[in-house]
N, C-alpha and C positions, 0 to 999 in steps of 0.2 A: 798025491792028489788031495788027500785029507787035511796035510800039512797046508798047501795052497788055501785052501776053503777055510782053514782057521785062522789064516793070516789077514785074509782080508778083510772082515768084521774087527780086526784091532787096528788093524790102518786104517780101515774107515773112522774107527773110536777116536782113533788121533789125530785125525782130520776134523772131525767135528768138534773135538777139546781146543783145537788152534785156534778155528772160526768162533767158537765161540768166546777162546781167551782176547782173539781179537776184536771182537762185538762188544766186550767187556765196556772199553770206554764210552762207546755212542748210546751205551745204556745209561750209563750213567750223566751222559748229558740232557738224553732223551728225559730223566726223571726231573733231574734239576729246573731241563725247559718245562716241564708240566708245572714244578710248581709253584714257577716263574707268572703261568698264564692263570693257575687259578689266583695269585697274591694279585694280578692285572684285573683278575675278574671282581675280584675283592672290593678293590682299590674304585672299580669303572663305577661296580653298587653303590658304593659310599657317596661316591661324586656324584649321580644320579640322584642319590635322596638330597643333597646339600644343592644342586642345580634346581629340584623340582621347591624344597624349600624358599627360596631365594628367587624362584620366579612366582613362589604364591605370597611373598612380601611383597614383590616389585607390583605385583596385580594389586594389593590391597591399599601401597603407598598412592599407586597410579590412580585408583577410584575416590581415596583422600582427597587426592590435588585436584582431580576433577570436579569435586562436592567444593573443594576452597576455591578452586577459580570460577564456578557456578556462581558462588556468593558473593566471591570478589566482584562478578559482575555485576549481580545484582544490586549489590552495595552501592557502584561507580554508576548504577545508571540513575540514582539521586543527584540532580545538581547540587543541591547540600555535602551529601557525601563526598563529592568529587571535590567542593571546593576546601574540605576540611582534609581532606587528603594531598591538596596542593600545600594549603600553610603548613599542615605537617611535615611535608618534603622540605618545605624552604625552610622552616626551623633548623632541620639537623644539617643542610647545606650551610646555613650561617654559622648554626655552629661548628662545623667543622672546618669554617675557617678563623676559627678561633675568636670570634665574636661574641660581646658580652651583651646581656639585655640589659638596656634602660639608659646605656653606657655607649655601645659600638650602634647599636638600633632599638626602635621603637615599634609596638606591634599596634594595630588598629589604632592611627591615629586621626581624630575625625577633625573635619575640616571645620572652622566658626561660620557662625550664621555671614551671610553678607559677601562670602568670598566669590560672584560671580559663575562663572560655570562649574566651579568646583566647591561650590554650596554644598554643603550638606555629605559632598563624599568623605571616602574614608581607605587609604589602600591598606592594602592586608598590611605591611612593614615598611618601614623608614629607615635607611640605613645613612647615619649621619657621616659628613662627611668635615676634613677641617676647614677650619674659616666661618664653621656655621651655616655648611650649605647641608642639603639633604636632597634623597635620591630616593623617590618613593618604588614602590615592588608591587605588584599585581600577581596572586596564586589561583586566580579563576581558571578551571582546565576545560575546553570545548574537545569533551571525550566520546559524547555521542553515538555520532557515524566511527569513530575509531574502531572502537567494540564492536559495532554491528559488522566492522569489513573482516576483524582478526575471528568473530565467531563465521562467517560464512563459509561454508565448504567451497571448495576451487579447482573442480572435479569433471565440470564440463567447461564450453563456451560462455554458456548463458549464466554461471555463475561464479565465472574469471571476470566478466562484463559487471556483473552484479559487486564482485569487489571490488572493482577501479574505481568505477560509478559512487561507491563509498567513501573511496580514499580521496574524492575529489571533492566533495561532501565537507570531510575532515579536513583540508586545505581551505574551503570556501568559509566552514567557522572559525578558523584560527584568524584568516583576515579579516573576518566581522569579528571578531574580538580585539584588534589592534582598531579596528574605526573605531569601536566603543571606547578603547581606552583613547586615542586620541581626543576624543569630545570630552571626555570627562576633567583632560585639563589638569592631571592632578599635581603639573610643577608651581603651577602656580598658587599653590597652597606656600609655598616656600620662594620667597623672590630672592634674589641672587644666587638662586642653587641651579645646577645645570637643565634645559630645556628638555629631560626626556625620562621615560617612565618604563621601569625594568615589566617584562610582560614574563614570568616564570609560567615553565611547561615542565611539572615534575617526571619525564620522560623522553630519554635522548629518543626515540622513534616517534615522540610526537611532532619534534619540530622537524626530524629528519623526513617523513613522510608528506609534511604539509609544504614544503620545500621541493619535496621530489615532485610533488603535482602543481606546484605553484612556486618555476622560481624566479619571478619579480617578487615575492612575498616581503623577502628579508631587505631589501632597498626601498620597497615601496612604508617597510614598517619603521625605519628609520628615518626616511623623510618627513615621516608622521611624528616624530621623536618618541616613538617605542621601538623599546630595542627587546625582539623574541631571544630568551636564555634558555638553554639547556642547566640540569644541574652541572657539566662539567663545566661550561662554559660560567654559571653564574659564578660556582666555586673560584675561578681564574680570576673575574672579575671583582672580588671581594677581596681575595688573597693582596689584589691590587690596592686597592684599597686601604688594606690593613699597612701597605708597604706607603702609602702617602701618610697615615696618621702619625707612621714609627719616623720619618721624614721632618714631620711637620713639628713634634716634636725635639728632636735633634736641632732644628732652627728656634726654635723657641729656646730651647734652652742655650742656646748660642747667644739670643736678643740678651737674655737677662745676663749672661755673661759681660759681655762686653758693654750693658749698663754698669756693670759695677764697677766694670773697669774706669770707666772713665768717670764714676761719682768719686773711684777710689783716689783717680787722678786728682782730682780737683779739692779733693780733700786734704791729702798730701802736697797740693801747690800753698794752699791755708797755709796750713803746721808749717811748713816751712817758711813760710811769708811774717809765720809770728816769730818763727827763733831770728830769723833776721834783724828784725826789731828789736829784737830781746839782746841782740848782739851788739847792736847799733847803742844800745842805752847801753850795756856794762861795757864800751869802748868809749862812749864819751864820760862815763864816771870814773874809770881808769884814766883818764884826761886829765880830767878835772882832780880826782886822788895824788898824782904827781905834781899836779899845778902848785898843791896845795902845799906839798911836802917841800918843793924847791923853793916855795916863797917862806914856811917855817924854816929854812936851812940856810937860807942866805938872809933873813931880815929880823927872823924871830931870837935865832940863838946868835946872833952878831952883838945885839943889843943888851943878850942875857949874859954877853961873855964880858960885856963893860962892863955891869953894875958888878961884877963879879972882879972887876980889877980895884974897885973901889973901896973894897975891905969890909963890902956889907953882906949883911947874912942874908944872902941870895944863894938857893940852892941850883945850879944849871941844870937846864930841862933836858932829861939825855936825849941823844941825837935818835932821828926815828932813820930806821934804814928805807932806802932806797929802793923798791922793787917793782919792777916793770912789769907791768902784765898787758896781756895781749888775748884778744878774743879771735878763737880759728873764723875764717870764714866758710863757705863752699865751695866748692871746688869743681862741681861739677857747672860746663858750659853752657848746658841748657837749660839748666837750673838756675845759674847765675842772671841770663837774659832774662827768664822769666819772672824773675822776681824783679829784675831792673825795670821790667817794664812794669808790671805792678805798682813800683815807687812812681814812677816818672807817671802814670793813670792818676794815682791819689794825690801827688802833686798840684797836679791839673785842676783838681774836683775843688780840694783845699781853697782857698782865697786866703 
């Protein structure tokens, strides 16, 4: 019985050593996941200060941009400021398409006394074009009601109503800006230049919006001969441009080519028209050189070979040789006509 009672306290010990040598590895996972979640807790803290950092930048850039487009507005709601902020746009639009001042265009050029309805005007830029024609540019911006509709909140009925009412506002001064430019006339500062007056809006959503509330806008502004641009559109529209000058060029220099060609012609029908002549005279002098020889050969030394039979002191003139010469002529056909008819012209003239 003793025996029994001491054996079961060491099978229990060996029971418990198994379970526990078998518990062995979920310990050791169980530590590993621990200090798996505190390196996760670690990791979550850091991310936490670098999130909370990063949204008190974002708060402080966001109150920036609020204070600059506060200003920006206030800025734009000068009609001055607005319109120096259109020539502004349309400068770097020009130049980006590779336009030169003084050269490709002209900025404020004013109109002479006496020019009729366009007395005294002046558009913002002149963008010359070839031939000597010229395409006057308008940067006046009707920004107004713009601003008042993109500042209004749009949060109930009655000021969803209040922004349309805006936007319709902003459509109604864009086409009293094309009547205005229409009266002012200003092609006819420039005659023979095309009939119509660039109306620049330094913002794709001004012409898009005044469009979207008004669209006879854009046919009724063209009828008028103002044409409303966008920067993209004007940019396309100069690009075009620049692609006539490089054109017009290439023909020019084409013109002065084929001047020279045919002074070069005409100059070369000359020179050649003298060596003819030139040819014409050492053919009849080789003529005449033989004429001369065969009458010293048969008359001169006939006579010297008598006095020479006669036992007198005459010395015989030695015989001159014989040599034929011969001037090339031309040989080309068209050449030959040309010059034939040339002779048979001066002929004529001649008496």
């Amino acid at each position: 019985m003793s025996n029994k009672q001491s054996a079961a306290p060491i099978a229990r010990a060996k029971t418990d050593n198994d379970i526990l040598r078998s518990l062995a590895p979920i310990t050791q996972q169980l530590e590993v996941m621990e200090q798996r979640v505190r390196d996760v807790q670690v990791l979550q803290g850091e991310q936490r200060t670098e999130i909370r950092t990063q949204l008190s930048a974002a708060a402080r850039t966001q109150e920036d941009l609020a204070r600059a487009t506060q200003a920006l507005r206030g800025a734009l709601s000068s009609t001055s400021a607005r319109g120096m902020w259109g020539e502004v746009e349309l400068r770097r639009v020009v130049e980006a398409a590779g336009m030169l001042p003084h050269v490709d265009f002209s900025e404020q050029v004013s109109a002479p006394a006496g020019g009729g309805r366009a007395a005294g005007a002046r558009p913002d830029m002149v963008i010359h074009l070839p031939g000597g024609a010229h395409l006057p540019l308008d940067a006046k911006v009707p920004l107004t009601a713009m601003l008042q509709a993109q500042a209004a909140p749009a949060t109930t009925a009655e000021e969803i109503a209040r922004r349309q009412d805006l936007r319709k506002q902003h459509a109604k001064a864009v086409r009293a800006h094309v009547n205005a430019l229409a009266k002012r006339d200003y092609p006819a500062l420039f005659p023979g230049s095309p009939r119509i007056t660039i109306m620049f809006l330094p913002g794709e959503s001004l012409l898009a919006e005044a469009l979207r509330e008004d669209p006879p806008l854009l046919e009724d502004a063209l009828n008028l001969g103002v044409v409303p641009a966008s920067p993209a559109s004007l940019l396309a529209l100069l690009r075009t441009v620049a692609t006539l000058w490089a054109s017009s060029k290439v023909s020019e220099e084409a013109g002065h080519i084929i001047a020279l060609g045919r002074e070069m012609t005409d100059r070369l029908r000359v020179v050649a028209g003298h060596l003819e002549k030139l040819g014409n005279s050492l053919t009849s002098a080789v003529k005449n050189y033989n004429s001369a020889l065969s009458s010293f050969d048969t008359r001169v030394l006939v006579t010297a070979r008598r006095l020479e039979s006669l036992d007198a002191d005459f010395a015989t003139p030695p015989a001159i040789a014989a040599e034929e010469g011969q001037v090339k002529r031309f040989h080309d056909a068209a050449l030959r006509e040309a010059l034939d008819g040339e002779e048979d012209h001066e002929t004529r003239i001649v008496p």
